[in-house]
TIMI-705521 format. One record per residue (C-alpha): residue number from 1; residue in three letters; x, y, z. Coordinates in steps of 0.02 Angstrom, whole numbers, plus 50000, padded with zeros to 5 digits. Layout:
<pts>
[NUM,"Ala",[X,Y,Z]]
...
</pts>
This chain:
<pts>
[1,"Unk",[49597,49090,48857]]
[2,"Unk",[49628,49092,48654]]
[3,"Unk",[49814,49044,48599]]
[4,"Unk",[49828,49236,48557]]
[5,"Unk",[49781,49309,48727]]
[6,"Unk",[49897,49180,48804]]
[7,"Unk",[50046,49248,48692]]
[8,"Unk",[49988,49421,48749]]
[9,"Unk",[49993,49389,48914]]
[10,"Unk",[50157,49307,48900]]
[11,"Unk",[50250,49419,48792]]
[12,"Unk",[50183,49564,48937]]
[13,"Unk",[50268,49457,49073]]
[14,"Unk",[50407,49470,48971]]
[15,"Unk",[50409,49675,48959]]
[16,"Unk",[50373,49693,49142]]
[17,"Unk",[50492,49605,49201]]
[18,"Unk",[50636,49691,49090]]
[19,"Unk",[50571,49839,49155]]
[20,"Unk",[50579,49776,49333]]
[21,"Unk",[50763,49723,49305]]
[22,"Unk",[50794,49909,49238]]
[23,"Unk",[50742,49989,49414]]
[24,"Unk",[50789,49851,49519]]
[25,"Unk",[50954,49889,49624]]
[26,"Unk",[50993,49728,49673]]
[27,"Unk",[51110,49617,49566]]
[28,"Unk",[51049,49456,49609]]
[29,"Unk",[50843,49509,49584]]
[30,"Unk",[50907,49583,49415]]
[31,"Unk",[50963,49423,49368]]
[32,"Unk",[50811,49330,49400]]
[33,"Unk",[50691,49441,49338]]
[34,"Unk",[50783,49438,49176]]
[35,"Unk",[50806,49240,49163]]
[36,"Unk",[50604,49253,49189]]
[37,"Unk",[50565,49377,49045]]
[38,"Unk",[50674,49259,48927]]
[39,"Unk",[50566,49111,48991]]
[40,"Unk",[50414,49207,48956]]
[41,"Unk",[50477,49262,48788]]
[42,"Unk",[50506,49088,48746]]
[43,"Unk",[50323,49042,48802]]
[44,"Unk",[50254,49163,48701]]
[45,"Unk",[50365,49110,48549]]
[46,"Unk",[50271,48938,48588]]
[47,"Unk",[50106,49007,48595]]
[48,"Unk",[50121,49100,48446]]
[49,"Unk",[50179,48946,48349]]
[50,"Unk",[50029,48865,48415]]
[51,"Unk",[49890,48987,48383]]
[52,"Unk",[49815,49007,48194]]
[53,"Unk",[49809,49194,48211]]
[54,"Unk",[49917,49311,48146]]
[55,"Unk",[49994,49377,48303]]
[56,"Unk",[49963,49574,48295]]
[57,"Unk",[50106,49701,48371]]
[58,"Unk",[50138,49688,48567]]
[59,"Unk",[50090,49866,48655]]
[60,"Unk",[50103,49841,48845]]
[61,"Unk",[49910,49865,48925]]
[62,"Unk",[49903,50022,49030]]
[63,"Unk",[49898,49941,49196]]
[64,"Unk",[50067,49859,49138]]
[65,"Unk",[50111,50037,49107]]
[66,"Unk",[50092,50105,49267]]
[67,"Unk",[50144,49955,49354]]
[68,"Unk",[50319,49997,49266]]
[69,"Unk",[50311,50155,49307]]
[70,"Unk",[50272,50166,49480]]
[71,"Unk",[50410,50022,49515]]
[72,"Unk",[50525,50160,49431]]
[73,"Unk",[50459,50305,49557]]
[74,"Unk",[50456,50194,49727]]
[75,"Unk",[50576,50046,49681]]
[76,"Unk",[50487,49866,49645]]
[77,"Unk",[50489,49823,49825]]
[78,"Unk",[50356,49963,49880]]
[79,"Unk",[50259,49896,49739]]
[80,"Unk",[50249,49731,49775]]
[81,"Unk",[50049,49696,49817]]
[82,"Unk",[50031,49771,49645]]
[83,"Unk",[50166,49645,49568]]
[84,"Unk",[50085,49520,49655]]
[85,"Unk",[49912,49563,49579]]
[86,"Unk",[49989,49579,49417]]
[87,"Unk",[50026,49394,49424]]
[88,"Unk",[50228,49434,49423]]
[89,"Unk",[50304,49277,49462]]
[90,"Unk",[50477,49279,49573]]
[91,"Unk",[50421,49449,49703]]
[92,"Unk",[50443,49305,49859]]
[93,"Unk",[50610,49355,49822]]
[94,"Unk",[50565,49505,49931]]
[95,"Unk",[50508,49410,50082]]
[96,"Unk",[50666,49320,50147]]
[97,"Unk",[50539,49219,50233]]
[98,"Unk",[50473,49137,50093]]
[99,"Unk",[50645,49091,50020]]
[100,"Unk",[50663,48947,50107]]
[101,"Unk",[50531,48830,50216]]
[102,"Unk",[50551,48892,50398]]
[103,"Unk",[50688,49010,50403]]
[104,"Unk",[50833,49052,50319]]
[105,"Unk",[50953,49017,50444]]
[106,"Unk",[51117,49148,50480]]
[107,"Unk",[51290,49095,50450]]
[108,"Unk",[51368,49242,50547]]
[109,"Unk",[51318,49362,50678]]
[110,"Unk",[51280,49493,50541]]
[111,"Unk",[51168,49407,50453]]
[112,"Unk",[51039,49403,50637]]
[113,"Unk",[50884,49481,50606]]
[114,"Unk",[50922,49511,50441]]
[115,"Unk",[50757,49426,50387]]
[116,"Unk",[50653,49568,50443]]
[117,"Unk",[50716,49734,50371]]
[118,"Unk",[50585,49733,50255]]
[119,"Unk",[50503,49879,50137]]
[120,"Unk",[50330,49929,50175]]
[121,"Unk",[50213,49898,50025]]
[122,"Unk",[50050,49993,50109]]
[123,"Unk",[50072,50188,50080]]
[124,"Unk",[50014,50196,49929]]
[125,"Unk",[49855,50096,49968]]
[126,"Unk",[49818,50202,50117]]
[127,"Unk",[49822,50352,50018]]
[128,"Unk",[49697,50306,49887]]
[129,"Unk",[49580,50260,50051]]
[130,"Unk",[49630,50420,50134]]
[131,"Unk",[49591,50497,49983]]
[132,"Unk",[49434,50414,49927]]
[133,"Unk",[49387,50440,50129]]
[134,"Unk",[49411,50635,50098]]
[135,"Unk",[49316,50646,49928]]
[136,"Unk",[49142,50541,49971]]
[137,"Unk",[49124,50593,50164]]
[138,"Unk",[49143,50807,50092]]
[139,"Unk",[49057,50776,49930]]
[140,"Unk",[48912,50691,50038]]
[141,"Unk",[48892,50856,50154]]
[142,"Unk",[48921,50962,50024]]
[143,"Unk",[48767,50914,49930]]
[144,"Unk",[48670,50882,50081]]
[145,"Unk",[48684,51048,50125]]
[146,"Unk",[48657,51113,49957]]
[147,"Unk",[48516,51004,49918]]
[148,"Unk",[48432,51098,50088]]
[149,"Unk",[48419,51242,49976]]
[150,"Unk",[48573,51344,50069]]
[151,"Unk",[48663,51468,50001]]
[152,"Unk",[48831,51469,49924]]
[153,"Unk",[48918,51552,50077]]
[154,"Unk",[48829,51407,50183]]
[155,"Unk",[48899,51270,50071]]
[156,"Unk",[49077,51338,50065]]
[157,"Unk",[49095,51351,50245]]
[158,"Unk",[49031,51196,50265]]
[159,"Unk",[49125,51128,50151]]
[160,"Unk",[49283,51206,50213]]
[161,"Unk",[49236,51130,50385]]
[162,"Unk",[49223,50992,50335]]
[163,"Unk",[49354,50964,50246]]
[164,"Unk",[49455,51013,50396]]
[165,"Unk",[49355,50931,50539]]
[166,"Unk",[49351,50776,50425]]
[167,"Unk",[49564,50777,50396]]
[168,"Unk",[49619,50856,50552]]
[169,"Unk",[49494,50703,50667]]
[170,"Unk",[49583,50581,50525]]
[171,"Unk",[49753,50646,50586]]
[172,"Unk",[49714,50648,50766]]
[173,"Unk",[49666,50485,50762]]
[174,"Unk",[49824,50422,50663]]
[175,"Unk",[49925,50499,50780]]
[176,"Unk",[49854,50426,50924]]
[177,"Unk",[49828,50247,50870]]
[178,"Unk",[50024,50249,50814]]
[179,"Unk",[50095,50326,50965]]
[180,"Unk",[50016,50201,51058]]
[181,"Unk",[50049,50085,50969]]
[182,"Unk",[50229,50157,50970]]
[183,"Unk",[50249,50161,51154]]
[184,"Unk",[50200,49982,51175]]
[185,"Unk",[50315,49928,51065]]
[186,"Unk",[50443,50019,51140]]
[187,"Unk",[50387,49952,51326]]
[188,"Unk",[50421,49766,51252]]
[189,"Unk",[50583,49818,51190]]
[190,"Unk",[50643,49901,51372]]
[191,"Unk",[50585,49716,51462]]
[192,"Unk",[50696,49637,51321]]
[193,"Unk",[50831,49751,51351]]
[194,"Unk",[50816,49730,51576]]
[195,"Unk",[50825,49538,51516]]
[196,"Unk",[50971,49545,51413]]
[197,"Unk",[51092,49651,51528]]
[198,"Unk",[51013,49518,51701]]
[199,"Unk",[51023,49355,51600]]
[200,"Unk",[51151,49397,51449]]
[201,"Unk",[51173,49176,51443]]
[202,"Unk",[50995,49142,51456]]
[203,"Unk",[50958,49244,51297]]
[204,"Unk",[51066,49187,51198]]
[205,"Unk",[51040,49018,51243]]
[206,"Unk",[50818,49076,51203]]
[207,"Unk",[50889,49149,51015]]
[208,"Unk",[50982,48997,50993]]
[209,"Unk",[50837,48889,51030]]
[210,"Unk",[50736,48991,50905]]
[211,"Unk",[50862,48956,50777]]
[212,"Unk",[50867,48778,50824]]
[213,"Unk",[50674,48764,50812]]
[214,"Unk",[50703,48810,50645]]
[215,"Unk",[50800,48692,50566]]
[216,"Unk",[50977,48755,50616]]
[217,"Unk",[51109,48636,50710]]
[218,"Unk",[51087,48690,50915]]
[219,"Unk",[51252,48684,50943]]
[220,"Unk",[51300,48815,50784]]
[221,"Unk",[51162,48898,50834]]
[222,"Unk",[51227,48929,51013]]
[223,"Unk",[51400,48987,50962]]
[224,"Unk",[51326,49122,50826]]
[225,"Unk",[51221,49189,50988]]
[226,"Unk",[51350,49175,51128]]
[227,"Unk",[51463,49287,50997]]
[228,"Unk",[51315,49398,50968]]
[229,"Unk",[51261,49447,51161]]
[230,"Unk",[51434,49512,51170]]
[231,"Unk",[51380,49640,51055]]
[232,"Unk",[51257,49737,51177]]
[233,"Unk",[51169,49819,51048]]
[234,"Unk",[51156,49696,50903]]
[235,"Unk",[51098,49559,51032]]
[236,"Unk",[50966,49680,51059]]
[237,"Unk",[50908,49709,50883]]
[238,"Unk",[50889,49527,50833]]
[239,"Unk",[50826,49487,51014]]
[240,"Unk",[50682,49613,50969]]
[241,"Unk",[50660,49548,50780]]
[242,"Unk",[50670,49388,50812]]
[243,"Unk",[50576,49347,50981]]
[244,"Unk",[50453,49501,50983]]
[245,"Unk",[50434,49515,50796]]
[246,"Unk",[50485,49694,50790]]
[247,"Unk",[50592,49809,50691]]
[248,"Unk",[50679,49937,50802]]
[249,"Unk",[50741,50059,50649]]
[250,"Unk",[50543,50064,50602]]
[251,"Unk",[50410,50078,50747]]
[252,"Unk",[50304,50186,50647]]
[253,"Unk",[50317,50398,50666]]
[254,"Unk",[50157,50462,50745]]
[255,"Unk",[50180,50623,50664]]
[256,"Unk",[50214,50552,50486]]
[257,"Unk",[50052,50446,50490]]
[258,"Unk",[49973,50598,50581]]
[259,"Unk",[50025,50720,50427]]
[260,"Unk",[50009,50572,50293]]
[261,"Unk",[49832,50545,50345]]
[262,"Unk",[49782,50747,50352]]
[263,"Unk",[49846,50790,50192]]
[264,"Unk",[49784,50618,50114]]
[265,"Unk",[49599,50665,50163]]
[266,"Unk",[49626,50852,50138]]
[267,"Unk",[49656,50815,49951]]
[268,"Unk",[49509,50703,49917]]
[269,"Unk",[49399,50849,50017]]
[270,"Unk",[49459,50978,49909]]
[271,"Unk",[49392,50920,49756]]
[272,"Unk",[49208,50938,49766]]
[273,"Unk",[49230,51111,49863]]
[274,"Unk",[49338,51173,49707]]
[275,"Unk",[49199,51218,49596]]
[276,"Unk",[49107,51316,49741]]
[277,"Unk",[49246,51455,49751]]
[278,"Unk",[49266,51489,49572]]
[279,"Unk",[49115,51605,49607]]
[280,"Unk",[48990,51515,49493]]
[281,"Unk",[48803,51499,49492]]
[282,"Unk",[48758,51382,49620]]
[283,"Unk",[48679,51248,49520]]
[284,"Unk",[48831,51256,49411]]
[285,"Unk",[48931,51237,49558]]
[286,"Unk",[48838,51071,49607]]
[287,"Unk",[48842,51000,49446]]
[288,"Unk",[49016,51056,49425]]
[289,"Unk",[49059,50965,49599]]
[290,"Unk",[48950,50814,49567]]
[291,"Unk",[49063,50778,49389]]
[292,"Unk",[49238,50817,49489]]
[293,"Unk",[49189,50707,49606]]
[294,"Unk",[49116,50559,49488]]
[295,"Unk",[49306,50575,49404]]
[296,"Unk",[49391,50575,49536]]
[297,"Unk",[49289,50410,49610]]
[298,"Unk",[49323,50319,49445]]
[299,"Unk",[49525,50350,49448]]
[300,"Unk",[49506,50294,49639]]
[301,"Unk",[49425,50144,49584]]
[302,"Unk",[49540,50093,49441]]
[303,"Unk",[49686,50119,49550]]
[304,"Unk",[49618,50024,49683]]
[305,"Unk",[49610,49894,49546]]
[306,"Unk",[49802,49886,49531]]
[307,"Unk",[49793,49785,49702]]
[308,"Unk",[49667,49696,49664]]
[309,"Unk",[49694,49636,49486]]
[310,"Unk",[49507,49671,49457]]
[311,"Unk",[49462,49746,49292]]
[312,"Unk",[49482,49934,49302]]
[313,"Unk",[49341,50002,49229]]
[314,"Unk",[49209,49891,49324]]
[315,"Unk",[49327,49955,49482]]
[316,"Unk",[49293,50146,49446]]
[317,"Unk",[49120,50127,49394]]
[318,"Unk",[49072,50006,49550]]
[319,"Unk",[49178,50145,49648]]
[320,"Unk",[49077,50308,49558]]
[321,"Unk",[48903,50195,49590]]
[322,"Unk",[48952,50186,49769]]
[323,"Unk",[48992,50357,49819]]
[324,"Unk",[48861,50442,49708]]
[325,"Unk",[48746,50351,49798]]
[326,"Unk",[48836,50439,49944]]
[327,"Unk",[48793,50602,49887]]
[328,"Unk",[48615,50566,49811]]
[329,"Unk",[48555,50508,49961]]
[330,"Unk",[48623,50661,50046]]
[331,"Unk",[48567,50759,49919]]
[332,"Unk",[48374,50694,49953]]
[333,"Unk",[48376,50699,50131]]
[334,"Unk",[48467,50888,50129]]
[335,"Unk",[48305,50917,50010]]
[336,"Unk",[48176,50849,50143]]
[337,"Unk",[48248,50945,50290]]
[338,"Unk",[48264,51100,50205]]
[339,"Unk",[48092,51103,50138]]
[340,"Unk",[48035,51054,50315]]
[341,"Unk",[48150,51193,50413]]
[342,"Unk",[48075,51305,50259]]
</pts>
């Protein structure tokens, strides 16, 4: 790397993480992230010094962009496997398990569990994939059924079916695998809770060896817990967090994922099938469809490349290569069947 893409990439360290600090609600994360765009300032005040270049005017690269800008919409924490791939230095400030080696140890009975009220980081992932899943699996059938030489009536309603067979078995099966999963966790939380009201001592004395394990002295460790089982429900909640690994404010919603996942799917569908009900020719319609659908693969791509730091234009074509393969395949073996069936 050249002394002037080195100052580039330090002086957009610096931006990002000013913008961070402007959407960030917590004090003490505000702090830091500023104390690191001033150290990256000052790198790139050293790199600048050392490169023989003119150094041209900073502009912010567009992933930067909408980095910023979706840490503004969803808060930096939700965005924090897109931080991470953005080489943002400082987001283990967000995992209160990497703060310190082991565990960071409580001091009161309030601070019990604390470790594990987390933010989930994965939506926004799960709808590209629901999407993408929607857009290649519809745009595959759709031209497999118009490369068999149907008409457009056939390919709508197929289309249309399966868009919904495709989004309502994606839902189904969401809503099934988390209330499940759900109800398990819910079974391990009812033994907890038969263990805690039998043997109130004998848990504590379990959390405080936990603690203790840790790197916490067993005998502070002992009175924080004795304190804390006589607190029936907070004993509970760190009991759960702490020996089963579980949140018990966030087991998942069966019907969220369920409705997530549908509409998810349902959007990605829709796109190829749009061009079909404009009541167009149907070759226009499939060319029409096919160039929708090549877009739409690209931006999945390049978005997917926000996770993955990959460069996002060999991320949307890789992504458009993949599923227009998809669909030309289709597309050829719609062709043989239909001239077979004649």
């Amino acid at each position: 790397m050249s002394g002037l893409e080195s100052w580039r990439e330090e002086k957009q360290s610096a931006w990002l993480y000013r913008e961070l600090a402007d959407c960030e609600p917590d004090a003490r994360i505000v702090e830091l992230f500023r104390a690191l765009a001033a150290a990256a300032e000052g790198q790139a005040d050293t790199w600048r010094a050392e490169s023989s270049a003119e150094s041209p005017p900073f502009t912010p690269s567009s992933r930067a962009r909408i980095t910023a800008m979706l840490a503004r919409w969803l808060g930096p924490r939700r965005v924090k496997p897109i931080l991470i791939a953005m080489k943002v230095r400082g987001v283990s400030v967000y995992d209160a398990r990497a703060a310190t080696p082991g565990h960071v140890m409580p001091t009161s009975v309030s601070e019990v569990g604390m470790r594990h009220k987390g933010y989930g980081g994965g939506n926004l992932r799960a709808a590209v994939f629901g999407v993408n899943d929607g857009l290649v699996s519809n745009a595959s059938l759709i031209m497999g059924v118009a490369g068999a030489g149907a008409s457009l009536g056939a390919v709508i309603t197929s289309g249309v079916a399966g868009l919904l067979a495709g989004a309502l078995s994606m839902a189904a099966g969401e809503y099934i695998s988390m209330r499940s999963q759900r109800e398990m966790f819910e079974y391990q939380i009812g033994l907890e809770r038969d263990e805690l009201n039998e043997y109130p001592e004998e848990e504590a004395e379990e959390l405080a060896l936990i603690y203790a394990a840790r790197g916490m002295d067993l005998e502070e460790a002992r009175r924080i817990t004795r304190e804390l089982v006589k607190n029936h429900d907070a004993a509970l909640d760190a009991l759960a967090r702490e020996e089963l690994g579980l949140n018990p404010d966030d087991l998942g919603s069966p019907w969220g994922a369920a409705v997530f996942s549908f509409i998810a799917f349902a959007g990605g569908a829709a796109l190829p099938l749009a061009p079909f009900l404009l009541g167009m020719p149907l070759a226009r319609s499939v060319t029409l469809a096919a160039v929708l659908a090549s877009i739409a693969l690209f931006v999945v791509g390049a978005t997917l490349s926000l996770f993955t730091g990959r460069n996002a234009w060999l991320g949307g074509l890789r992504m458009v290569a993949i599923g227009g393969g998809a669909g030309a395949v289709t597309w050829y073996i719609g062709s043989l069947l239909g001239a077979a069936i004649g």
